[in-house]
MDAnalysis code that builds the backbone (N, CA, C; Angstrom):
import MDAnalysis as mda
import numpy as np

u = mda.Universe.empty(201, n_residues=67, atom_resindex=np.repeat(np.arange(67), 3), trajectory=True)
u.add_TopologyAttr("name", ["N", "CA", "C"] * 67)
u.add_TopologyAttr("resid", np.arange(1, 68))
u.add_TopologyAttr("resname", ["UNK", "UNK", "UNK", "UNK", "UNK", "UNK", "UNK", "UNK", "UNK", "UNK", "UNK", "UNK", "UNK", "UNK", "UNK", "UNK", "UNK", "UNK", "UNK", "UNK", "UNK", "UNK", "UNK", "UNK", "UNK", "UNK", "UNK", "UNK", "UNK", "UNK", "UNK", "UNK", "UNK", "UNK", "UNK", "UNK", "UNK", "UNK", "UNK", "UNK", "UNK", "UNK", "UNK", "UNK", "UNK", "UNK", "UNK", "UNK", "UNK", "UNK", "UNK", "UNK", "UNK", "UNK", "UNK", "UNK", "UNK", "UNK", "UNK", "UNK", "UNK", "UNK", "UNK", "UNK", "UNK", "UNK", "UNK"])
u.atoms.positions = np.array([
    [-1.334, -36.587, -0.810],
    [-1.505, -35.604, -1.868],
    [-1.183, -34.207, -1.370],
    [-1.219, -34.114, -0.074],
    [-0.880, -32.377, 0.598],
    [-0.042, -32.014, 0.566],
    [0.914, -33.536, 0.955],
    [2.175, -33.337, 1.253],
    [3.034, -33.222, -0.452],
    [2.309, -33.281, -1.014],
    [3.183, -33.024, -2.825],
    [2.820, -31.469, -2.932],
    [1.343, -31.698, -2.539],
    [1.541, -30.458, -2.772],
    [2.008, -29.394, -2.397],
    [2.442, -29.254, -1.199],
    [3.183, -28.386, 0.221],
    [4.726, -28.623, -0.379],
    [5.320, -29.253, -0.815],
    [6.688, -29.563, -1.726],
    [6.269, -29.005, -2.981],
    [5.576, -29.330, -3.651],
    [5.845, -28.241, -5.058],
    [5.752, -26.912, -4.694],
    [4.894, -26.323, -3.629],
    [4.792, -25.013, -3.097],
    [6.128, -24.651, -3.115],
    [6.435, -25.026, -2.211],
    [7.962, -24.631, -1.215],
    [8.831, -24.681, -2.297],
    [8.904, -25.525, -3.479],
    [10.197, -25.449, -4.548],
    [10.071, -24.243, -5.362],
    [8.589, -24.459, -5.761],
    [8.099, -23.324, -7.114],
    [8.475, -21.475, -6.290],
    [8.301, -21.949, -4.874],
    [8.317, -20.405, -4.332],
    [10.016, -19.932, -4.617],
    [11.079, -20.587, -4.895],
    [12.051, -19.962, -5.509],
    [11.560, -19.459, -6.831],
    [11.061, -19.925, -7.534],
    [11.267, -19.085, -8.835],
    [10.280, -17.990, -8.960],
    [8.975, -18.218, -8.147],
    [8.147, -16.680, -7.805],
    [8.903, -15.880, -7.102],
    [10.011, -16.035, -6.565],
    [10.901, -15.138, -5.776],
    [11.538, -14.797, -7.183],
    [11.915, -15.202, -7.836],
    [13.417, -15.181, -9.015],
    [12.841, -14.216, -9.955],
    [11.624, -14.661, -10.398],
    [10.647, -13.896, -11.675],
    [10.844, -12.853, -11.760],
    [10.474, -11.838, -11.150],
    [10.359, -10.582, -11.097],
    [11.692, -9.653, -11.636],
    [12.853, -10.503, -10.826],
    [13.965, -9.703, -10.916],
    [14.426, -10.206, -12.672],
    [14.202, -11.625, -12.774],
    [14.707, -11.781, -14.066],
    [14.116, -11.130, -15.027],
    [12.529, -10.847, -14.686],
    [11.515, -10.163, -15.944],
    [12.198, -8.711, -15.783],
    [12.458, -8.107, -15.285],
    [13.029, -6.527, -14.866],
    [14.385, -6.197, -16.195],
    [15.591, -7.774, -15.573],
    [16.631, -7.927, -16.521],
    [16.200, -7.663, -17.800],
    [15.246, -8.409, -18.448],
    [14.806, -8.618, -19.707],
    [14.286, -7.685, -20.207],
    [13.490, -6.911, -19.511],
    [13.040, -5.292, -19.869],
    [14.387, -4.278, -20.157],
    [15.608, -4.106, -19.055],
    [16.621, -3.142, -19.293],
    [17.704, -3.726, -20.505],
    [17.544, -4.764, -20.520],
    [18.688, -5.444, -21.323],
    [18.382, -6.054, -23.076],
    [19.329, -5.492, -23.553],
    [18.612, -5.955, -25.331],
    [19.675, -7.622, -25.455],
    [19.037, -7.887, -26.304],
    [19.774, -9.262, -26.817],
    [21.187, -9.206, -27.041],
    [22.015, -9.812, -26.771],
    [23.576, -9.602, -27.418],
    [23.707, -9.827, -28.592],
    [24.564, -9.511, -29.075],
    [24.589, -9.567, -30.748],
    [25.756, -9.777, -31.253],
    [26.907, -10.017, -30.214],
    [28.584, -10.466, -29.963],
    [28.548, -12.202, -29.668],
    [29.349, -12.513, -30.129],
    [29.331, -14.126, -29.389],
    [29.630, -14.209, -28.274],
    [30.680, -14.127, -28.323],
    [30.614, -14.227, -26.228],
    [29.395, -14.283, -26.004],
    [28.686, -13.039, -25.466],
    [27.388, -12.580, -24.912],
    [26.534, -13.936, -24.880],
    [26.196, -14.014, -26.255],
    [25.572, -15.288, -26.342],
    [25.937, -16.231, -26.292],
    [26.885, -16.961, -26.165],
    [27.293, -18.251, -25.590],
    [26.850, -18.086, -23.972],
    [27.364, -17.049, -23.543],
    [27.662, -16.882, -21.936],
    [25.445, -16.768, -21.847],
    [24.707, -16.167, -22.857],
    [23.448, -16.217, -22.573],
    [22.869, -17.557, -22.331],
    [23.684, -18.324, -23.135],
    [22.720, -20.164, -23.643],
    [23.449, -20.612, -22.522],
    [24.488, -20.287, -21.791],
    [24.887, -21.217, -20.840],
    [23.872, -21.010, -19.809],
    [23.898, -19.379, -19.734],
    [22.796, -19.033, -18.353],
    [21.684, -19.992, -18.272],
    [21.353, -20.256, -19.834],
    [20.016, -20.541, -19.977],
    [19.999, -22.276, -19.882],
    [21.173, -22.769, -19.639],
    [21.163, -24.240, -19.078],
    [21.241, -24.215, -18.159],
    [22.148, -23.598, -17.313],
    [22.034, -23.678, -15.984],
    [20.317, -23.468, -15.449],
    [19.833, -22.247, -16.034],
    [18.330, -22.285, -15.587],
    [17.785, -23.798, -15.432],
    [17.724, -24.230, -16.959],
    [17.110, -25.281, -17.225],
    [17.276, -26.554, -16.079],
    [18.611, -26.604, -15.571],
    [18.870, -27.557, -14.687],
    [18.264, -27.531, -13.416],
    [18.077, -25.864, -13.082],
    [17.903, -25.689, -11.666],
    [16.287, -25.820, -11.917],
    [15.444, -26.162, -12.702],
    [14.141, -26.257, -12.915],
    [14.186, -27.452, -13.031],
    [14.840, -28.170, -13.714],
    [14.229, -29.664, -13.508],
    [14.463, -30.181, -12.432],
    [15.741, -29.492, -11.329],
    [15.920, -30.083, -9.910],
    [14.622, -29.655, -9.251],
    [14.037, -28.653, -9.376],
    [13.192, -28.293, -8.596],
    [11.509, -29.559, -8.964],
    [11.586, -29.553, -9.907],
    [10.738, -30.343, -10.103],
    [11.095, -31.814, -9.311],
    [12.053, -32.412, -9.210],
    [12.379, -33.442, -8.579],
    [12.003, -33.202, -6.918],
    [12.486, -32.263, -6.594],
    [12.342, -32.093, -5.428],
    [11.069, -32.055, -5.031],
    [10.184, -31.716, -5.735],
    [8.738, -31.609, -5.571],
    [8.297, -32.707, -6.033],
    [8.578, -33.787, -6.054],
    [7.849, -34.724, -6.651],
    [7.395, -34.928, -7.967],
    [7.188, -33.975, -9.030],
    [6.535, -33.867, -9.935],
    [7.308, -34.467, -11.246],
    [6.303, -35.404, -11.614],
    [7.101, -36.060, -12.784],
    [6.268, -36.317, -14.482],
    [6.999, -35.931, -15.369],
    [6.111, -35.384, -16.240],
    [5.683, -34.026, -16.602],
    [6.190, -33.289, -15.543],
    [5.747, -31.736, -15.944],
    [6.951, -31.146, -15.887],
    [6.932, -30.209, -17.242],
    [7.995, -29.742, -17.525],
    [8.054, -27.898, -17.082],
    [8.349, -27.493, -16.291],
    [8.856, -26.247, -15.976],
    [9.470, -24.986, -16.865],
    [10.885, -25.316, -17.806],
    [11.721, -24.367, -18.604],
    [11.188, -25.054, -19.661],
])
């Protein structure tokens, strides 16, 4: 059980690293309101999605959803 938990640590600590800077983005930056923008936003926002459910794999954790 330590050892899951010492792996979800170590994965989740990328995105407590990531947070901050992305919450910062979201403060200076307004929504796009062009298509492009937003296509290129929903892609960002899969790629997120992917790199969260890898992380969850990597940590063992199954059933809990992250994004």
């Amino acid at each position: 059980m330590c050892v899951q938990a010492e792996q979800f640590n170590d994965a989740i600590q990328v995105v407590r690293n990531w947070l901050p800077e992305a919450e910062a983005e979201l403060k200076l930056h307004s929504i796009p309101d062009d298509e492009e923008s937003i296509l290129q936003a929903i892609d960002n926002h899969e790629v997120l999605h992917v790199f969260c459910s890898q992380l969850l794999c990597v940590a063992g954790i199954v059933g809990m959803r992250l994004c």
